[in-house]
Each structure stands twice: as structure tokens, then as C-alpha cells.
C-alpha positions as CSV (number, residue, x, y, z in Angstrom):
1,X,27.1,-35.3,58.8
2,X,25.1,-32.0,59.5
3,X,27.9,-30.3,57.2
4,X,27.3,-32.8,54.7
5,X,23.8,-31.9,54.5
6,X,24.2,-28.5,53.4
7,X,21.0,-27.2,55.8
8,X,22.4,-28.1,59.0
9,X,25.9,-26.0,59.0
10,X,24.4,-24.1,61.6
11,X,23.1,-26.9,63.7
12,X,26.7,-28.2,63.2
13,X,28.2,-25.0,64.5
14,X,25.7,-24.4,67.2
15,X,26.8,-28.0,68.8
16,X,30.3,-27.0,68.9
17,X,30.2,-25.6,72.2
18,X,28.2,-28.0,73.9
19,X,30.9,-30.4,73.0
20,X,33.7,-28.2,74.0
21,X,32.1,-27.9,77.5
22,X,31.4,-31.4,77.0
23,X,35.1,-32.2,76.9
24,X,36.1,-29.8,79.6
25,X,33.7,-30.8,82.0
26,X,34.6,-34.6,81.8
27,X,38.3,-34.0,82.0
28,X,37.8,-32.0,85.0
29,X,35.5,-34.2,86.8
30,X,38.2,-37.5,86.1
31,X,41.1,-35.2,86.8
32,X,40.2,-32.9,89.3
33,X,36.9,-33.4,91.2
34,X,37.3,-34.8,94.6
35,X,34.7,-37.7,96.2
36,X,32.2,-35.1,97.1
37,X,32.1,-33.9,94.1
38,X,32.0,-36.7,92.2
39,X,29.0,-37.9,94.5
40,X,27.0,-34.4,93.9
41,X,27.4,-35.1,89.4
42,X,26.4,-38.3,90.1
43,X,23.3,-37.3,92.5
44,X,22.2,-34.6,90.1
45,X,22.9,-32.5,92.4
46,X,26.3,-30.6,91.2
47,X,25.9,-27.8,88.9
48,X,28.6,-26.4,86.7
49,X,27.9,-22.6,87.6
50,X,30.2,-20.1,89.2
51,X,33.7,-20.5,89.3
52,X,33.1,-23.3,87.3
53,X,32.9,-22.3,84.0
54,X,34.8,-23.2,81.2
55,X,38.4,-21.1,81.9
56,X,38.8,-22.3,85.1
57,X,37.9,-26.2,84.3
58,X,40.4,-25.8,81.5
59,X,43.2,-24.4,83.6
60,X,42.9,-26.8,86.3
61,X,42.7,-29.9,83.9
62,X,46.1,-28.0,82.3
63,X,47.6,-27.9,85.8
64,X,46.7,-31.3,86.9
65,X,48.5,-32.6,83.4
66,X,52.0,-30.9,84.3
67,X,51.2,-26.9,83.4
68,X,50.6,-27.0,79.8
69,X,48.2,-24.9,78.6
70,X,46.8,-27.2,75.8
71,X,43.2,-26.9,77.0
72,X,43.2,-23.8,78.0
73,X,43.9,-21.9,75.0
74,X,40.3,-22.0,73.9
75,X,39.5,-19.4,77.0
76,X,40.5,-16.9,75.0
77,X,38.2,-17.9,72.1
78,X,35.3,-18.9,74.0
79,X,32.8,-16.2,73.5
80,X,33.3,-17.1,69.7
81,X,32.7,-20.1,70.2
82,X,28.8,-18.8,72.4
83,X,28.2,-16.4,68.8
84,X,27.9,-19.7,67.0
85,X,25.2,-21.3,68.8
86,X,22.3,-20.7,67.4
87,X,21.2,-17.6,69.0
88,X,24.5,-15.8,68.3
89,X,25.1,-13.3,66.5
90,X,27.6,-15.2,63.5
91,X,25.2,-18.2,63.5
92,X,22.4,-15.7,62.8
93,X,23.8,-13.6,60.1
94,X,24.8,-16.5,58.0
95,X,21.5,-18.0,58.4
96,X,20.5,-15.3,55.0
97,X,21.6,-15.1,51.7
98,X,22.6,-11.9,50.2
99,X,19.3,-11.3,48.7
100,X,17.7,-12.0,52.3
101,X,16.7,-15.2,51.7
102,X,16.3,-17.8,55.1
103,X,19.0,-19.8,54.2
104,X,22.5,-21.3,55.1
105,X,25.3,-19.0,53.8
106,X,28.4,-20.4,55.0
107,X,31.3,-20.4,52.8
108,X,33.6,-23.2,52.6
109,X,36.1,-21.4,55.2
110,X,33.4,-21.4,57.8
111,X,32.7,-24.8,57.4
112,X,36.6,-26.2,57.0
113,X,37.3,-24.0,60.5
114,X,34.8,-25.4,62.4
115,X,35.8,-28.9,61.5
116,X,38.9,-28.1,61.9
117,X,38.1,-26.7,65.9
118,X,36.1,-29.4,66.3
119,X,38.9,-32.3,65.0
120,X,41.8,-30.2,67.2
121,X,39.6,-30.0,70.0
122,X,38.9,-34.4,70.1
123,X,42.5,-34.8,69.0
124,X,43.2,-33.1,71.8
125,X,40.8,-35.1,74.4
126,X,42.7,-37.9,72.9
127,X,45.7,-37.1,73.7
128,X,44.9,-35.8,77.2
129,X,43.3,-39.3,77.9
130,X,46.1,-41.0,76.2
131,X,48.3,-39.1,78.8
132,X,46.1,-39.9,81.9
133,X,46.3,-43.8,80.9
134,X,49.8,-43.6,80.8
135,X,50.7,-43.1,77.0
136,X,53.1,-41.4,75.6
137,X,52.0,-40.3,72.1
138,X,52.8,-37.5,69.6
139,X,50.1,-34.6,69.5
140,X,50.8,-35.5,65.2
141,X,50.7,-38.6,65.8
142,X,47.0,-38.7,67.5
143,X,45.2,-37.3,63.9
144,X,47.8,-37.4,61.2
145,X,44.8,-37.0,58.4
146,X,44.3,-33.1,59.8
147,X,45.4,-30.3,57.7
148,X,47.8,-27.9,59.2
149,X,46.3,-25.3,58.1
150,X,42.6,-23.9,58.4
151,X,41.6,-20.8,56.7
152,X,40.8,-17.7,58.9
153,X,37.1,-17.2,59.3
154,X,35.6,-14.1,57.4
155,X,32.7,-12.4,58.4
């Protein structure tokens, strides 16, 4: 819907990785967190700081689901994914036109490769849970509407 509205791409990309930690953090605390933990989220008194950023939630919720490494291949992309909140630096720069104009300026490529993180990384979630609750499903078979292919991003 914010990419829809052609003024709020950068809202739209800026929220990406909220939910990515979003994701992270809940499949961590189901999978992995023991009672104490669990207890501390719920108390407000557990924060996710530390050794608890996003790499290590992501490799631990990989281990606990048999090794893959499905969740966390996004470590290596994860300070791209800080430069489009809304302070960083690709989120700023595409907030001008060419003539310096305050304005969106996100091409069609931006737009189609953040939906297409942002599907991958659900789909994903979905099939992770799917897993946990004892399912057995296709990774194709969880979004078969998602292209295969998403254009590179250019700068």
C-alpha cells in the first residue's frame, strides 16, 4: 500500500528492517529462548542488545531448524537493509529528484526489489513456521505468485 501511493516508497523501505528483525526476533524467542527468557520478553524486561542482534538470532533459529542457513543469509545484507531506513544513506538520496526537488525518486527496480525482499523474507517465515508445526511444504510451493527474478538495485 505505501508503494502504491507513490509518496511513501521510502516509508515502505524504511519499515523493511523493522520487520526483518521483527521476524527474527519471534522465530528465535519460539525456537530458541529458554523459560527465563521467555519470562524477561514478557516482563519487559529482556532487551535484544549484545550478542543478540540480528546474525546470531538468525543462525541459531537456522541451527535449531536442522543447519540450513535459510535465515541467515540476510546477515550478510543487513547493513543494506539499516541504509534504507529512513536516515540511511540510499533512503536519503532517493528522497530528491535530479533537479533537487524533495521528492520520491525510486525507479521501478527499487521498488520491485524491495517487494521482492520483503515477499522472500514472509515466504520464508511461512515456511519456517510451517516446518515448526510439523509441515512439510515446498519453499515454491509457499508463494507460487513470486517472480523468480528481481532486478539488481542501482544506485
Amino acid at each position: 500500500m505505501l508503494c502504491e501511493s507513490g509518496l511513501a516508497i521510502g516509508s515502505a523501505m524504511a519499515l523493511f528492517r523493522p520487520m526483518a528483525d521483527a521476524i527474527a526476533r519471534a522465530e528465535w524467542l519460539y525456537l530458541c529462548a529458554d523459560v527465563l527468557i521467555l519470562e524477561q520478553f514478557w516482563n519487559k524486561d529482556f532487551r535484544f542488545s549484545g550478542k543478540y542482534k540480528f546474525e546470531y538470532l538468525a543462525a541459531e533459529v537456522d541451527r535449531k531448524l536442522g543447519g540450513t542457513d535459510r535465515l541467515s543469509l540476510y546477515g550478510e545484507h543487513y547493513s543494506n537493509f539499516s541504509d534504507w531506513t529512513h536516515g540511511g544513506y540510499h533512503a536519503t538520496s532517493l528522497r530528491f529528484s535530479k533537479a533537487g526537488d524533495i521528492e520520491p525518486s525510486y525507479s521501478d527496480g527499487h521498488i520491485r526489489r524491495l517487494l521482492g525482499h520483503a515477499v522472500a523474507f514472509v515466504q520464508m517465515h511461512v515456511w519456517h513456521m510451517a516446518e515448526v508445526f510439523g509441515y512439510r511444504v515446498e519453499f515454491s510451493e509457499t508463494a507460487p505468485w513470486m517472480d523468480d527474478e528481481i532486478p539488481d538495485q542501482s544506485r
